[in-house]
Phi, psi and omega in degrees: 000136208243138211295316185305355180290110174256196185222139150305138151313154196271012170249309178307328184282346170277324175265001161304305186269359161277344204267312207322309231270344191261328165297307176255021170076006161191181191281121186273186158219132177059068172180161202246146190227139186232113173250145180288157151326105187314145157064010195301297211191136179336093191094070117229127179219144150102188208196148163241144167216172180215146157321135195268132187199152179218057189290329149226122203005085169082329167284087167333115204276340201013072184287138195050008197304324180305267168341339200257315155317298216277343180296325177279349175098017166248156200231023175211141186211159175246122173302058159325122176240140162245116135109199167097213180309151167284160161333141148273357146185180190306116139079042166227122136358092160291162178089025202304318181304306180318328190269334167300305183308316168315326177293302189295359204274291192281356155308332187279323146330312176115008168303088229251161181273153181241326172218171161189163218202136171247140145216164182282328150219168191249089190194147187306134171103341197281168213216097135337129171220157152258183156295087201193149180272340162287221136329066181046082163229153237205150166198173159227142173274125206311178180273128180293307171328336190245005164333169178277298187330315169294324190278307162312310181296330169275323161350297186275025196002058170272112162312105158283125136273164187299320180212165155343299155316298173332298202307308180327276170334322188289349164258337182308206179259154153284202170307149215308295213298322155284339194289321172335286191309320180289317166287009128279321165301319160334318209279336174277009159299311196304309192307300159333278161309348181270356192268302200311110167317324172208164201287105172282146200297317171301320174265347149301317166312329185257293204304312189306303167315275160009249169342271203298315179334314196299300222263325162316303210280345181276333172290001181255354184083019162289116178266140157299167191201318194280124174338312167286347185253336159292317168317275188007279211289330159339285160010275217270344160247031143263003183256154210275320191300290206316325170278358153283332164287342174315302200318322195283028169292311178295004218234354189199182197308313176312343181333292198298305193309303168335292186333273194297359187269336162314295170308294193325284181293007176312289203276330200274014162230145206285144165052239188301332190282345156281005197266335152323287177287344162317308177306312188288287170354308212282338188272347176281330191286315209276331162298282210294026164072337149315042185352271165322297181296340179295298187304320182305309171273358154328289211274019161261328137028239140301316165280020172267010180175051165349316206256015168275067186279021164240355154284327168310301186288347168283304146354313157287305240269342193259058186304296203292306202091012195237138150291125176266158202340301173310341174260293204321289161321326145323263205339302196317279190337268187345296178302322178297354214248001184280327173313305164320291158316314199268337134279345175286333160284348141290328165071038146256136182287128186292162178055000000 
């Protein structure tokens, strides 16, 4: 335990960690958590875990973590250990060696730990210990459900899952037997394009028009559901400009609708043709502070199309879930200048 260590008040560190389950879009287990401080600084949000893993004795590699903090600006975090191992006796913690390392990994950074913590679950009633070299202290936890962080969260009418797996599923593909159907309409879209020498400015117009149609209508909360407007849209963010403009979604009032229309179509497209809105997820979840879910639509991503190794590799590179300032500022670029392209071949004039 590193001398530099202060503590949250034991009513504030209960209601950090009942919130956690509203922070990462579901109730973990068996993971180490990291949050910034409530109020460290204006924009710091969302939590990174890892798996509680022991892959060479109790040691945890957290390869870049300390840079990953600090990009986001933070510069005071709460340790969360949920779940693992039992106590190692009354009111003493397991994983005491993980959290020193953990501290000191982010001392070197400049990081400072403000509290740290064990419970065994995150559910009303569960019996909080810190981490601390003085006298025993301990809490119990509130019902996570009536929290203020829940009460937001339904607000933003955001889905908690039960588990880790829940979020998986939320991405996955649907019944086998449509994806079938669609990945033959897909494939006689393709042949169909493939006849064509080049691409007409009328049907770059309707993949653009499309898309914001799409995205317009998820902000009123209507989603596709129909074969043909899902094939499209599918379609229409595989030509590579319209899915660099896409980007410029984050960016504006429209986010969350994008947001949720991405997820959507995550699941709602067969295989490869899911590895667009896939990307895109991960990178709209990882602005809104989604952690969990960024890494999650990462490697479905990547496995929605193996033989992508630069979907492989984005897929490592989003260990975290998180961006740093400098891909944000890509992304802005990128979408402006895909945005450009794409009128000047429509031949509209800004302003």
């Amino acid at each position: 335990m590193l001398d530099q260590e202060h503590t949250l008040g034991d009513d504030a560190l209960t209601e950090l960690i009942v919130s956690v389950p509203y922070v990462l879009r579901f109730f973990p287990q068996d993971s180490l958590i990291l949050l910034p401080v409530p109020s460290t600084k204006p924009g710091c949000f969302g939590a990174i875990r890892v798996n509680l893993t022991d892959p060479v004795g109790g040691v945890l590699p957290f390869y870049g973590l300390g840079s990953s903090l600090t990009c986001q600006g933070w510069d005071r975090v709460v340790v969360l250990v949920v779940g693992g191992e039992s106590p190692v006796a009354v009111d003493v913690p397991p994983y005491q060696r993980l959290v020193d390392q953990i501290e000191t990994t982010l001392h070197h950074n400049n990081v400072k730990v403000e509290s740290s913590a064990w419970v065994p679950e995150i559910r009303q009633g569960a019996r909080w210990m810190r981490y601390t070299e003085q006298q025993a202290n301990t809490g119990t936890l509130s019902d996570p459900h009536s929290c203020d962080a829940a009460a937001q969260a339904a607000s933003a009418r955001e889905v908690t899952y039960g588990s880790l797996q829940d979020l998986v599923n939320s991405v996955t593909s649907e019944d086998a037997d449509v994806l079938v159907r669609r990945r033959w309409q897909l494939s006689l879209l393709e042949c169909h394009g493939a006849a064509a020498p080049y691409e007409s400015v009328t049907s770059l117009a309707r993949k653009v028009r499309r898309i914001d149609e799409a995205v317009l209508a998820a902000d009123k909360g209507t989603l596709p559901h129909d074969d043909r407007q899902i094939v499209l849209l599918g379609r229409a963010l595989s030509h590579a400009l319209v899915w660099e403009s896409c980007l410029g979604y984050n960016f504006t009032d429209h986010a969350h609708a994008a947001h949720r229309l991405w997820w959507h179509l995550t699941r709602c497209l067969p295989d490869r043709h899911a590895v667009e809105p896939a990307a895109l997820l991960s990178l709209s979840s990882s602005m809104m502070g989604h952690t969990e879910l960024a890494k999650v639509a990462a490697r479905t991503a990547a496995a929605a199309d193996p033989g992508r190794h630069n979907m492989a590799e984005f897929a490592k590179l989003n260990l975290y879930g998180v961006l740093p300032p400098v891909a944000i500022d890509f992304l802005a670029a990128t979408a402006a200048t895909a945005c450009q392209q794409i009128n000047n071949i429509l031949g509209i004039t800004s302003g």
